[in-house]
VMD Tcl script that draws the C-alpha trace (Angstrom):
set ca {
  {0.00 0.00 0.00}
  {1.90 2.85 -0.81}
  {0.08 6.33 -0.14}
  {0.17 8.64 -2.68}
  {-3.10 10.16 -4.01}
  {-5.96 11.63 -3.10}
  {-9.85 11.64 -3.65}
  {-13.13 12.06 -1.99}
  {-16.46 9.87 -2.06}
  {-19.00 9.89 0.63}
  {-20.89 6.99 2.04}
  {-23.57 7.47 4.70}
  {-23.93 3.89 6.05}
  {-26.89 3.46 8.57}
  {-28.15 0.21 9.09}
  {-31.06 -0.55 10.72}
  {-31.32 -3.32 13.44}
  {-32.58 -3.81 17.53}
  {-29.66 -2.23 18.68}
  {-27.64 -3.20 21.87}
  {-26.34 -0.65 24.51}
  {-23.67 1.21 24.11}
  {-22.09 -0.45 26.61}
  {-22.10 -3.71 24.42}
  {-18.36 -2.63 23.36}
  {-17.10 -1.70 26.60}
  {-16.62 2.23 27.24}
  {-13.21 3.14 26.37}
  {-12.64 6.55 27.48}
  {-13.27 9.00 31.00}
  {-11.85 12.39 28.09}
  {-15.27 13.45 27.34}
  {-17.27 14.34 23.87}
  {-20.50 12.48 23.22}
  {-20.75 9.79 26.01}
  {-24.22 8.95 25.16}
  {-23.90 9.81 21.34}
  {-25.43 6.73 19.02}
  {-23.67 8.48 15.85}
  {-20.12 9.99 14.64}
  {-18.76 11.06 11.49}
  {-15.78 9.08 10.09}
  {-13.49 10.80 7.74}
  {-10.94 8.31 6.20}
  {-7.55 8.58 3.99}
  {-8.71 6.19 1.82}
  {-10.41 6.14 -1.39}
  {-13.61 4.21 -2.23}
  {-12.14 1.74 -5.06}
  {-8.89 1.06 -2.50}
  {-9.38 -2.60 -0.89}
  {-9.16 -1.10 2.50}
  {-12.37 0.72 1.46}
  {-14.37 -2.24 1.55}
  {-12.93 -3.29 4.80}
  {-14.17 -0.15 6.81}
  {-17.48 -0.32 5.01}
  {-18.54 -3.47 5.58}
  {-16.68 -2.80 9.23}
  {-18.85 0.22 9.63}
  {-22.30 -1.62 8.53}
  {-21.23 -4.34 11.30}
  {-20.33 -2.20 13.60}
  {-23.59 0.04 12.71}
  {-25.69 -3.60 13.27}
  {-24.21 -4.52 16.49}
  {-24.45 -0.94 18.56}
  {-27.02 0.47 17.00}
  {-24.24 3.82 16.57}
  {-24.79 5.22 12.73}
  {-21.29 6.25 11.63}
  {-21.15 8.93 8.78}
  {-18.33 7.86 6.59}
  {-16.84 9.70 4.14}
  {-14.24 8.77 2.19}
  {-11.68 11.73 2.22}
  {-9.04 10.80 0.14}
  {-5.12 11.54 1.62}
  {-5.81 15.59 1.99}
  {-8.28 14.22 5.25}
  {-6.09 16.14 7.70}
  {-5.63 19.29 5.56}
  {-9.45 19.38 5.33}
  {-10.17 18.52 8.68}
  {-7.59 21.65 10.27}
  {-9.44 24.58 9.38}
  {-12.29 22.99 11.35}
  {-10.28 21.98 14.16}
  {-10.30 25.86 15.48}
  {-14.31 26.61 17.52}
  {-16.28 24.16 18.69}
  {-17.53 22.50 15.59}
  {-14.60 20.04 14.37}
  {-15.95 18.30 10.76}
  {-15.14 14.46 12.15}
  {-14.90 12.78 15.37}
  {-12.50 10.01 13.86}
  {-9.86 10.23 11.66}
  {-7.24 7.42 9.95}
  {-3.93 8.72 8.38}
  {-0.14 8.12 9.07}
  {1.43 8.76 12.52}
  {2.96 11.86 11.37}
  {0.16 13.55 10.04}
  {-1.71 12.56 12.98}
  {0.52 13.67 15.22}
  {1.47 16.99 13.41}
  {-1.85 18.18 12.78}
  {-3.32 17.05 16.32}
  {-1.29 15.99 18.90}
  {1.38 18.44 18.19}
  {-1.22 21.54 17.96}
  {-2.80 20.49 21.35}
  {-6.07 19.28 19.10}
  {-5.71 14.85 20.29}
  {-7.59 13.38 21.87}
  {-6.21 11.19 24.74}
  {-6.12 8.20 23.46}
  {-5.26 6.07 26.37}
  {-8.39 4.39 27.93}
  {-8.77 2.48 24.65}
  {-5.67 0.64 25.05}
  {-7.17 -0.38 28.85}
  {-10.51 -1.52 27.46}
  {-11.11 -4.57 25.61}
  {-11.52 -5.51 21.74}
  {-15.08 -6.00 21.06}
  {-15.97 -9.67 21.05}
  {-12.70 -10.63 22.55}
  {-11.15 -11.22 26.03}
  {-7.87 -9.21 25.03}
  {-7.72 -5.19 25.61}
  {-6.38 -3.51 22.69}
  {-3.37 -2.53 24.69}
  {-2.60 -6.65 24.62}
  {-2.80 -6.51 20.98}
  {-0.70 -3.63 19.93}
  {2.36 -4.05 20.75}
  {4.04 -1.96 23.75}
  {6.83 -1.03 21.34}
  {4.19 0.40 18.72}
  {2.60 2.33 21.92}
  {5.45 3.88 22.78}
  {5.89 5.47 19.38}
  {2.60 7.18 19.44}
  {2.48 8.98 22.59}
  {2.97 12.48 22.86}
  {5.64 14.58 25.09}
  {3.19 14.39 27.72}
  {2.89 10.54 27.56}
  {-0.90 10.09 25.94}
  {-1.94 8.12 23.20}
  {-2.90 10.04 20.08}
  {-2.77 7.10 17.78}
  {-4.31 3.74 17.87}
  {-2.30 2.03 15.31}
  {-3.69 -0.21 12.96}
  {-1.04 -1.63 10.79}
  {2.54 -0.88 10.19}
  {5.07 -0.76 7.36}
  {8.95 -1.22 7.11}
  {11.66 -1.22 4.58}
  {13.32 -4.63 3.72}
  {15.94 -5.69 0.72}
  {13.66 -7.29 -1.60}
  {14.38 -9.55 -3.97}
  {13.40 -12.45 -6.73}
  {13.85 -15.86 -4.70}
  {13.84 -17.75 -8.09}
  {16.87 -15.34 -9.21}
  {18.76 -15.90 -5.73}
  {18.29 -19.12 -4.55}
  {21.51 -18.66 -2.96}
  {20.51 -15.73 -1.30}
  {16.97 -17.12 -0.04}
  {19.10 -19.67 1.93}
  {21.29 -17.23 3.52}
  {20.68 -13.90 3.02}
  {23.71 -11.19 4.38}
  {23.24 -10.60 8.02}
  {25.94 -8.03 8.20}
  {27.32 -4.69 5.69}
  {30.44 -6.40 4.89}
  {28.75 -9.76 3.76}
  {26.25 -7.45 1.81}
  {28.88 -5.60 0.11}
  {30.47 -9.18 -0.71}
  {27.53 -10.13 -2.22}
  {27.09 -6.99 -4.17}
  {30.47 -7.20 -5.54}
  {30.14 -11.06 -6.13}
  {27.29 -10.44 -8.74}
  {28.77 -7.29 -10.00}
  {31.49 -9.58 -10.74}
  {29.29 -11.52 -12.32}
  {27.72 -8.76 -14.84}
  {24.80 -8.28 -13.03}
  {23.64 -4.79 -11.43}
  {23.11 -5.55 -8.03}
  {20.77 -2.48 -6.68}
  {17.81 -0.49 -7.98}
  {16.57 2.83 -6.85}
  {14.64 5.76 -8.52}
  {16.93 8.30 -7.85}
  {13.84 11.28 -8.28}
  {12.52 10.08 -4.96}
  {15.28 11.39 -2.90}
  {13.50 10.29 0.24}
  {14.33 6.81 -1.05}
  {17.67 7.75 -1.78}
  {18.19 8.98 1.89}
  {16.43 6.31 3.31}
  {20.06 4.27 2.66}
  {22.18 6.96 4.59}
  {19.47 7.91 7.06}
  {19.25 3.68 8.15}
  {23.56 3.63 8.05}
  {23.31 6.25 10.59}
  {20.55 4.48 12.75}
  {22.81 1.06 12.38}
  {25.56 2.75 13.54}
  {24.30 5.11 16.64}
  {21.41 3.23 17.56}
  {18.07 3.78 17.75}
  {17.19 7.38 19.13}
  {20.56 8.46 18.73}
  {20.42 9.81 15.07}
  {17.69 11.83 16.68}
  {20.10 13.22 19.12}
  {22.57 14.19 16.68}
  {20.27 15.87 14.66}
  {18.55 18.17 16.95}
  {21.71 18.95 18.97}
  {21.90 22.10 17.62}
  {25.75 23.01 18.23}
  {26.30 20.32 15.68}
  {28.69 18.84 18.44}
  {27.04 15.59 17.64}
  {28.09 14.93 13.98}
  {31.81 14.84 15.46}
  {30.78 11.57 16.76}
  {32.91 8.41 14.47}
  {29.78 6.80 14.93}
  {28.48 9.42 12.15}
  {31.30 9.10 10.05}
  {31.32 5.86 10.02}
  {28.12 5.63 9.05}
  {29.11 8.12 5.99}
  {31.86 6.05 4.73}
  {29.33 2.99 4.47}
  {27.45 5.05 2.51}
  {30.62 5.96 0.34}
  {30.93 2.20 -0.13}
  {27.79 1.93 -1.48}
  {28.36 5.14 -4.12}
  {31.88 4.16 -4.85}
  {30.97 0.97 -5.96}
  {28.47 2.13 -9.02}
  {26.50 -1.15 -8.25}
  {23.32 1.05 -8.98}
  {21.37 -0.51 -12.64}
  {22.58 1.81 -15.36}
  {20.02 5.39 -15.25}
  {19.09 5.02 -11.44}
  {19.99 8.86 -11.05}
  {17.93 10.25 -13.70}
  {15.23 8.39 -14.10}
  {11.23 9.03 -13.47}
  {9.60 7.00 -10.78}
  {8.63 4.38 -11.07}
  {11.42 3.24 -14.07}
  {13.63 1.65 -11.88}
  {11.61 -0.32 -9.38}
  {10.03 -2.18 -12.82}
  {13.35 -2.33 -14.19}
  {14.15 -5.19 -10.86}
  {10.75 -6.53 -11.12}
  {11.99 -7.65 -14.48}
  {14.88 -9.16 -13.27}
  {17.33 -6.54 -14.56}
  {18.49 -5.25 -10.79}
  {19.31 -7.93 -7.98}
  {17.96 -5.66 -5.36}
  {15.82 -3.53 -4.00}
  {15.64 -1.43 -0.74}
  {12.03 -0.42 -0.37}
  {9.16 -0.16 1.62}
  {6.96 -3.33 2.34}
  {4.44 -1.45 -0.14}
  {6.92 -2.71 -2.95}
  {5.59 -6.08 -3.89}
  {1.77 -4.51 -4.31}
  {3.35 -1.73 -6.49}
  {5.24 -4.08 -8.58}
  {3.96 -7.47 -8.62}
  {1.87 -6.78 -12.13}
  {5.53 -6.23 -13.59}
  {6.74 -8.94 -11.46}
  {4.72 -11.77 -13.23}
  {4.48 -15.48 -12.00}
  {8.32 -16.37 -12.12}
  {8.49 -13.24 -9.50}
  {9.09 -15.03 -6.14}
  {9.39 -11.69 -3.58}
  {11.85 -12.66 -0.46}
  {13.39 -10.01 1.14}
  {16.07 -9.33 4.53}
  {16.55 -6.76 6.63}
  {18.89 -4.07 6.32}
  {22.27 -5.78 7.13}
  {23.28 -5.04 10.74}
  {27.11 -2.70 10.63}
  {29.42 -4.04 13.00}
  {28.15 -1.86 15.45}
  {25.40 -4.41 15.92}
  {22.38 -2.32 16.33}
  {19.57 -4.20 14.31}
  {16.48 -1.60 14.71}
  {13.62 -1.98 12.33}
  {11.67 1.14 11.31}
  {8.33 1.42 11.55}
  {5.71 3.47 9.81}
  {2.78 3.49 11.89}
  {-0.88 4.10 10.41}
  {-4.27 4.11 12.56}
  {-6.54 6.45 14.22}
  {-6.71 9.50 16.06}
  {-9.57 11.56 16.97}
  {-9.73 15.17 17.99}
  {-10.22 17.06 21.17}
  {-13.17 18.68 20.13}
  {-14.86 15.38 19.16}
  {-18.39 15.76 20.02}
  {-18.60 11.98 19.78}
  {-15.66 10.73 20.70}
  {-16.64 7.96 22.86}
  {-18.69 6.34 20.00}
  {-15.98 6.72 17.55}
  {-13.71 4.80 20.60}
  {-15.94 2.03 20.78}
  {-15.16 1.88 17.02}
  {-11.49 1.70 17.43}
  {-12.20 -1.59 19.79}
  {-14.18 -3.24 17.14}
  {-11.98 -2.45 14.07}
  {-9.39 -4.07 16.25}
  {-11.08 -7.23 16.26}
  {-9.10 -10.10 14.30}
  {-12.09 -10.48 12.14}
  {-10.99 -7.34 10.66}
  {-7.06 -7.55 10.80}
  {-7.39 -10.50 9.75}
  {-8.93 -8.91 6.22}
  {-6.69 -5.93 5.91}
  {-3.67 -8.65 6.03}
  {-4.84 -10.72 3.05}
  {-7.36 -7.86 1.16}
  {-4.92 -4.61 1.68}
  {-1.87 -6.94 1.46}
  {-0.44 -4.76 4.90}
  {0.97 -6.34 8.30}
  {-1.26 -5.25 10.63}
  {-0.60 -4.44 14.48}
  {-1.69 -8.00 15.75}
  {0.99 -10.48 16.22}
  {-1.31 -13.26 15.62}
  {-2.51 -12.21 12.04}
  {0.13 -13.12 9.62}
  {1.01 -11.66 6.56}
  {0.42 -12.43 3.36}
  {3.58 -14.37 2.01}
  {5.39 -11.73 0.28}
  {5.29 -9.78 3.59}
  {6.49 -12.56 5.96}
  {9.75 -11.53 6.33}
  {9.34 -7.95 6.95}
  {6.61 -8.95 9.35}
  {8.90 -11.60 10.89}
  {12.01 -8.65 11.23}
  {9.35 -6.17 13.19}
  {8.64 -9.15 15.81}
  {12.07 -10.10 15.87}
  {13.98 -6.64 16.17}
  {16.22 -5.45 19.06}
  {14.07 -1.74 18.77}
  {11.62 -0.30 16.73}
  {12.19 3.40 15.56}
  {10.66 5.59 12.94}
  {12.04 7.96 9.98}
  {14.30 9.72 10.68}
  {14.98 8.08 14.08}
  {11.80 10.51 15.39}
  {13.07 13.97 14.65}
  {9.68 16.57 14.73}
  {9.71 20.12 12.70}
  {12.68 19.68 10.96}
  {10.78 18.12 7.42}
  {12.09 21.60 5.94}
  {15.55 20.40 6.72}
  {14.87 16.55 5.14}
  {14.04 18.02 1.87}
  {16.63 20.93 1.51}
  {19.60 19.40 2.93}
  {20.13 16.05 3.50}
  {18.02 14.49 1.02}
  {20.06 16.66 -1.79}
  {23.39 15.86 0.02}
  {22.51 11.68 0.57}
  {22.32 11.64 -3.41}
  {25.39 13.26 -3.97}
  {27.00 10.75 -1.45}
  {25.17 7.71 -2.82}
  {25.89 8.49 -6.15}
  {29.58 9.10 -5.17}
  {29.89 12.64 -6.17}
  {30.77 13.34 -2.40}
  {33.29 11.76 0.29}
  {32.11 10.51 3.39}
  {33.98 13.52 5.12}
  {32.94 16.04 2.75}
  {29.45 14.84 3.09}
  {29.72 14.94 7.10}
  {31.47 18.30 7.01}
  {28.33 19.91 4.85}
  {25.89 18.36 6.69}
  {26.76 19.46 10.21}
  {27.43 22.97 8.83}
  {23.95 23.11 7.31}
  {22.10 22.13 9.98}
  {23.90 23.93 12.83}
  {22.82 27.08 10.12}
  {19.05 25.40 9.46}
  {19.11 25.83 13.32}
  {20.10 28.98 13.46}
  {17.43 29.92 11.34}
  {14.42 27.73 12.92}
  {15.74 27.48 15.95}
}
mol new
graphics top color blue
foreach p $ca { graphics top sphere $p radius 0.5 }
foreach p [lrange $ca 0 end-1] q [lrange $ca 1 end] { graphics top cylinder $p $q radius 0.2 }
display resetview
């Protein structure tokens, strides 16, 4: 599922049935807004034809049947938040649930004061079940969404990574032992360079995919949350560390060694990505929305297996995790309702349908993945720590796309040294500071 476009369909779904008490799902929350409401509006990032669409409506009409609580749904498309903010100011916010990615969520509510304390729904249980939803999401996802003052502004639903994909038919040799470490990855890079093959794809246009390479050297070198420490240090003391440097000259390994497929830095998205489907790159570092965006180019003989991100030989094997769920606002007038619809859509029933419908690895360690995804689902439950881009840094998405996304490809593509590249980047962002600061 990869997120990129937007549209907007509304479905009013109100089904008529005896309806139970609210109670029937177990209040959630003690925050307030619309205790005894039996209705709430749902806005959602999604867009009618998408297969999570059909999910959440036949979810809602379920949910609708079993409460008696009519849920407004309207399919929003992925502008929900920036359509939702202008209503967010007064007392008459447009939706009393929302679903988007952590970092909208958490930018456009919890970080403006507008979330809703999410916490009580992680202490009450999933509809139907004898787990609370806290028991199903795990404690390292929780952790991620909380805000500085500890409460929950997400209830996550599913999750994404980044893995090294590739054809299992192509690599046999690889499927039975992939690299676990940076210098047995570079082996095998060289090995079927040796060989005539181009070992990596990448669509150089997207330079957040280009960074994500530097940005995960510097989180397998430091640590989880200590990238994040570096970068918002803002003497620039921090990129003095070797750890950083180190990290740069891995990077420089990668550039120096051209293993790239021939066009990687000028092509248009997505060239390069269907370029390795067709078995012309070994490769592929990408988010675990890469096999739905590329298994029509793929065809049958595609077998997707993928690894993690080789640990360095600092040893620090954190998996990232992009986090998507809901949030609802302060201002919710029926916030308690749209709770109690959190607890249901939490149900396996339902995870058990975005896994195999949407193709995503949900939140619930006892819904597996659809094949394809087995291994990056496998890495999240395995993994040492969980962090998220960018190792967690807030405000500074000015500073992703001006500097080091721009300064990543010129190290990646080996226009840069590792020093020149660390040099540049601490002076930039100790002057980015300066200026935001």
């Amino acid at each position: 599922m990869r997120l990129r476009t937007t549209t907007k369909s509304t479905a009013l779904v109100a089904v008529a049935a005896l309806a139970l008490t609210l109670s029937a799902c177990g209040g959630a929350s003690s925050a307030g807004g619309g205790e005894d409401s039996k209705e709430f509006t749902y806005w959602s990032m999604y867009k009618e034809d998408e297969p999570r669409a059909k999910v959440i409506k036949d979810a809602v009409a379920a949910f609708t049947q079993e409460t008696g609580i009519k849920v407004e749904l309207v399919f929003q498309g992925r502008e929900v938040l920036n359509k939702l903010q202008p209503t967010l100011v007064g007392g008459n916010v447009a939706a009393d649930l929302v679903d988007q990615s952590q970092f909208k969520i958490r930018d456009t509510l919890a970080a403006t004061g507008n979330a809703r304390d999410l916490s009580g729904v992680l202490d009450a249980k999933v509809t139907g079940e004898s787990k609370t939803v806290g028991e199903t999401v795990p404690k390292a996802y929780q952790d991620l969404v909380k805000d500085k003052e500890g409460q929950t502004y997400l209830i996550p639903t599913n999750v994404q990574t980044w893995q090294v994909f590739y054809n299992k038919k192509q690599l046999p040799d690889v499927a039975a032992n992939p690299p676990k470490t940076f210098d047995e990855f570079i082996a095998l890079l060289d090995k079927r360079k040796a060989a005539g093959k181009a070992p990596l794809a990448l669509d150089g246009d997207i330079l957040a995919y280009v960074d994500q390479w530097v940005s995960t050297l510097m989180i397998r070198e430091l640590g989880a949350g200590n990238w994040k420490k570096v970068l918002e240090d803002k003497s620039g003391a921090g990129f003095d560390k070797p750890e950083v440097l180190k990290a740069a000259q891995n990077a420089e390994k990668i550039g120096k060694g051209t293993y790239f497929v021939d066009g990687w830095d000028a092509s248009k998205f997505p060239a390069i990505q269907q370029k390795w489907a067709q078995n012309k790159a070994d490769f592929l570092y990408m988010g675990t929305w890469g096999p739905s965006e590329t298994g029509e180019i793929a065809g049958k003989d595609f077998e997707y297996g993928s690894f993690p991100f080789p640990k360095t030989a600092a040893g620090h094997d954190s998996e990232q995790a992009s986090l998507y769920g809901y949030g609802i606002p302060k201002k919710a007038k029926n916030g308690v309702a749209a709770e109690k619809f959190i607890q249901f859509f939490l149900g396996k029933k339902w995870m058990d349908r975005l896994a195999t419908e949407e193709k995503s690895i949900t939140v619930r360690a006892d819904v597996p993945a659809v094949k394809d995804l087995q291994g990056p689902q496998k890495a999240l439950q395995g993994a040492g720590s969980i962090h998220v881009s960018q190792d967690g840094v807030e405000g500074m998405s000015d500073w992703e796309t001006k500097i080091t996304q721009p300064l990543s490809k010129k190290l990646i593509s080996g226009q840069i040294s590792a020093a020149d590249y660390v040099a540049e980047l601490k002076k930039s962002t100790v002057n980015w500071w300066k200026a935001n600061g």
